[in-house]
N, C-alpha and C positions, 0 to 999 in steps of 0.2 A: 400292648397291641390291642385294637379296639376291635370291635365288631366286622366292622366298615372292613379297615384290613385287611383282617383275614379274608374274606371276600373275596378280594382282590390279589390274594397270592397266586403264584404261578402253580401251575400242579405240582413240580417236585418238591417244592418248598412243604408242602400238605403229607408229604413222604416219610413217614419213619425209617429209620437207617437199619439196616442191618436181611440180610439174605434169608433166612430161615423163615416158613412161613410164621403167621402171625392170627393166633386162636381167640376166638371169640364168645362172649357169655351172651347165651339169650334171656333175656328180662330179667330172671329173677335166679338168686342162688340156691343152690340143695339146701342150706344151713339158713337161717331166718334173718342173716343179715341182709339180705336185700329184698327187701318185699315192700310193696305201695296197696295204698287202701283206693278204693272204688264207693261209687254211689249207684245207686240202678235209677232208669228213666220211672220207675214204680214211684220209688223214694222221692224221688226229686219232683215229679207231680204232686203228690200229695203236699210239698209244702206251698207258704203264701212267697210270693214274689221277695220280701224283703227275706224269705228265711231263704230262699235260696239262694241269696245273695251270697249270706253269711257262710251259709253250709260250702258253698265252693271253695269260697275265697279259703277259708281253713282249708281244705283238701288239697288244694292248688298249691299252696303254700308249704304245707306238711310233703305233696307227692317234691316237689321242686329240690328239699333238704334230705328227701330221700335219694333222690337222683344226684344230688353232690356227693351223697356216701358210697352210691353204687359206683360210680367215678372212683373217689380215692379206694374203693375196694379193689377196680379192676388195677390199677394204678402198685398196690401192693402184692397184687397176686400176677403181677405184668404177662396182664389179658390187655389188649392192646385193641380189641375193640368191643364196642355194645351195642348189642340189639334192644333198643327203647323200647318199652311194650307200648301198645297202640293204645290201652288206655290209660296213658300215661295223664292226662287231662282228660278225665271225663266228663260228658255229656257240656262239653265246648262246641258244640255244634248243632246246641236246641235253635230253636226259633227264634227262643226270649231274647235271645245273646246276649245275657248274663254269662256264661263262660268266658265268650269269647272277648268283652270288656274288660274280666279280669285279668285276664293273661296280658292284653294291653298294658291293664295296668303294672303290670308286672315285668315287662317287657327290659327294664335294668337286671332284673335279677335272673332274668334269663339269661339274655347276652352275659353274664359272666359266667354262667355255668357254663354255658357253650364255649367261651374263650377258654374257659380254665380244662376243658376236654381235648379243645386242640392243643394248647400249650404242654399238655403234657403227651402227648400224640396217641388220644386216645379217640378212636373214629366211632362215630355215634352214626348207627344205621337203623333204618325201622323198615317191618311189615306188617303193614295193613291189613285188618280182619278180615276172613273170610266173604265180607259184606260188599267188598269192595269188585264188583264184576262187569269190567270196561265193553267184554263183550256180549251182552243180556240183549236178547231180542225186545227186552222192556226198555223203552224210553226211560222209564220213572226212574228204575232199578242204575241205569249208566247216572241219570244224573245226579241220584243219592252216592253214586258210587265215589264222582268227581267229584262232591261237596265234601266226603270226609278226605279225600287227598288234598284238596285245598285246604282243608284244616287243618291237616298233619303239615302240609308244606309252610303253612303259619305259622306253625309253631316251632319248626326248623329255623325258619327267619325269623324270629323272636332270640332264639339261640346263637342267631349270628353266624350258623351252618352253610358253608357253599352250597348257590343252586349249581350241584354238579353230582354225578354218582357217588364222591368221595362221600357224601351225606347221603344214600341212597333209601328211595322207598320201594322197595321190594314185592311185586306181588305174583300172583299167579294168571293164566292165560284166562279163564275163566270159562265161558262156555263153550261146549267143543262145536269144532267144525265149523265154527264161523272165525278163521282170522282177517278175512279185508271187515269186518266190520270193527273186529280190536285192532287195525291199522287205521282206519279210518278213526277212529276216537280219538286216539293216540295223537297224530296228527294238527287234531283243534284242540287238543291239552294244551294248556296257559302256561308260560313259560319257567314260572316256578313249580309247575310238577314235571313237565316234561323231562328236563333237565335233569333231575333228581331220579325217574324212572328206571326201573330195571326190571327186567321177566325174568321167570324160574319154572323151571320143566316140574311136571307137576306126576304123580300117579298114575292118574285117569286120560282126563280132558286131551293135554298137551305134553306128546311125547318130547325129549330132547331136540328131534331134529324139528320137530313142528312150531317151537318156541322158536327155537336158533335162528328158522326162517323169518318169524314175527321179528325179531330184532334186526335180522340183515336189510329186510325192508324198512323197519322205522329210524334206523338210526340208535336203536334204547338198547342199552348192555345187556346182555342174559350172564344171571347167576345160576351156575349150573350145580343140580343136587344131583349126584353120584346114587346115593338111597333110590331116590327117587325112579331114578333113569334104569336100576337093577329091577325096581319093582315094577315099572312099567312092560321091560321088554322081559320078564321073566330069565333074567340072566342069574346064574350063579357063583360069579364072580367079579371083584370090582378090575380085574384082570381082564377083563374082554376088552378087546380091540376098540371098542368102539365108545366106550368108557375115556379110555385117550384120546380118542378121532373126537369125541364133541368137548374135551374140556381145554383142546388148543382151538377150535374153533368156537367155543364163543370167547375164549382170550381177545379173538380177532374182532369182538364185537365192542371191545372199548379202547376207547380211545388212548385213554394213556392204560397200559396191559397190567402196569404196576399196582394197578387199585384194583384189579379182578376178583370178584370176591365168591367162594364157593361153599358149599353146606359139603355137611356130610350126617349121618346117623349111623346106626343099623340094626339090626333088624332085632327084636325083644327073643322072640324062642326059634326063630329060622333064618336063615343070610336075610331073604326075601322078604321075611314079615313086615309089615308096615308101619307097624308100634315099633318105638325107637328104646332099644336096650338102656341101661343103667350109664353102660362106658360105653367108649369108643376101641373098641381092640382091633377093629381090621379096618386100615385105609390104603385108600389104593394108590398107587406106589408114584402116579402121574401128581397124586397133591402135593408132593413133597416139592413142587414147580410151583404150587397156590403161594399167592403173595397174600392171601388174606382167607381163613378158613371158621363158619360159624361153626360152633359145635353143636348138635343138636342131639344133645342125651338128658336122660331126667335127672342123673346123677351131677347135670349143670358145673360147676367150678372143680369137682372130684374129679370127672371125665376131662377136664382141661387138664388138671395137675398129673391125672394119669400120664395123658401125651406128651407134658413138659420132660415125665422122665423117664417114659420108656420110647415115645415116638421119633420128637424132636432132636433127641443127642444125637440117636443115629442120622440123622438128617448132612 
């Protein structure tokens, strides 16, 4: 099946089989199997044009064979989806657009990695750094923001990844108190990031129901973090009422409910703390309904295998 194709499948065909939700590794594993090397914008100034040519093309090439292992890892430890890290292709997004040619040129060996992730039904989803802030009272700041999602969404299309949520780029609300200005961006988003877009309840900025609304208006899925949503409203249990109330109501916010995809953490030395523990030992008893759950522990594929055998059986 080629690139094109998949494209072009119906959403349940995109579907892995089976009822139990379906756990997910962020970037990189506890254990040194999965790890990618970086370049810094320092580094890469200081060479001449032809060196950075070189310097990437190695990097690009090296992160790419790294990311087919990260695949056949999740693939043997049936983790069933992955969080790409954002700088999965660094500094693809200079000026010079030397990155961004070589990926071009690379654009075969992408698309089979991308193929070879669906094929074996493993959903590759990404969030965008911190950097990324739709709603910024700065001009500058939205439009540097929309240049690195146009470059992430590149690079999904290079990968042969649905412009659809199943391939989703995930971010946060950004700055508070202004959401008609992050609808209004949202909005004039170009159709291969729109598509792909997804909000997530954050800390600080954007509580649950303040996201919820940004998505009921735009049309964009909200991933809802459970963590999050305890630390925001100062709750003490992922048992509050309202912990259920918001994570059937952004169900309602995608379109097909089977791709819904939600976090979870918790808390390092208090339920409530911010810093995310080692494991996962308390989840709340509404995700056992997640059709699709990132894990976000530092203990990474531990904290997955944790779940596989004391969460999931009883499921």
């Amino acid at each position: 099946m080629t690139a094109v194709e998949l494209n072009n499948l119906p959403k349940a065909d995109l579907l892995p089989k089976g009822d139990r939700p379906r756990l997910g590794l962020v970037c990189i594993t506890f254990s040194k199997e999965v790890r990618f090397r970086t370049m810094t914008r320092t580094r890469y100034l200081k060479l001449s044009e032809p060196e950075r040519e070189i310097a990437l093309k190695e990097l690009y090439v090296d992160n790419l064979y790294r990311l087919n292992a990260a695949i056949s890892f999740c693939q043997q430890h049936n983790i069933q989806l992955y969080r790409l890290p954002s700088g999965l292709f660094p500094l693809s997004d200079m000026e010079d657009g030397i990155g961004a040619n070589i990926l071009e040129e690379m654009s075969a060996d992408l698309a089979v990695i991308g193929q070879r992730s669906q094929e074996l039904g493993i959903r590759l989803v990404l969030h965008p750094d911190q950097f990324v802030v739709l709603s910024s009272d700065s001009p500058q700041v939205v439009e540097t923001s929309i240049k690195i999602l146009a470059r992430h969404a590149r690079t999904f299309d290079l990968l042969g990844l649905p412009r659809s949520p199943w391939s989703l780029m995930n971010i946060h609300g950004g700055k508070s108190q202004r959401p008609d200005q992050l609808i209004k961006v949202v909005d004039q988003l170009p159709e291969e990031i729109r598509n792909r877009l997804t909000f997530e309840n954050d800390e600080y900025a954007y509580s649950s129901t303040e996201i919820l609304e940004v998505c009921q208006r735009t049309g964009v899925p909200m991933v809802f973090d459970a963590h999050h949503h305890v630390c925001h409203e100062g709750l003490d249990s992922y048992e509050h009422e309202s912990v259920a109330e918001i994570f059937y109501a952004a169900r309602e916010t995608w379109t097909n409910p089977e791709w819904q995809l939600v976090h979870i953490s918790n808390g390092e030395e208090a339920f409530n703390d911010r810093k995310h523990s080692e494991l996962i030992t308390i989840m709340p008893s509404v995700y056992r309904e997640a059709p699709w759950i990132e894990i976000e522990a530092k203990a990474k594929e531990q904290a997955i295998a944790y779940l596989q055998a004391e969460w999931l059986v009883a499921n």
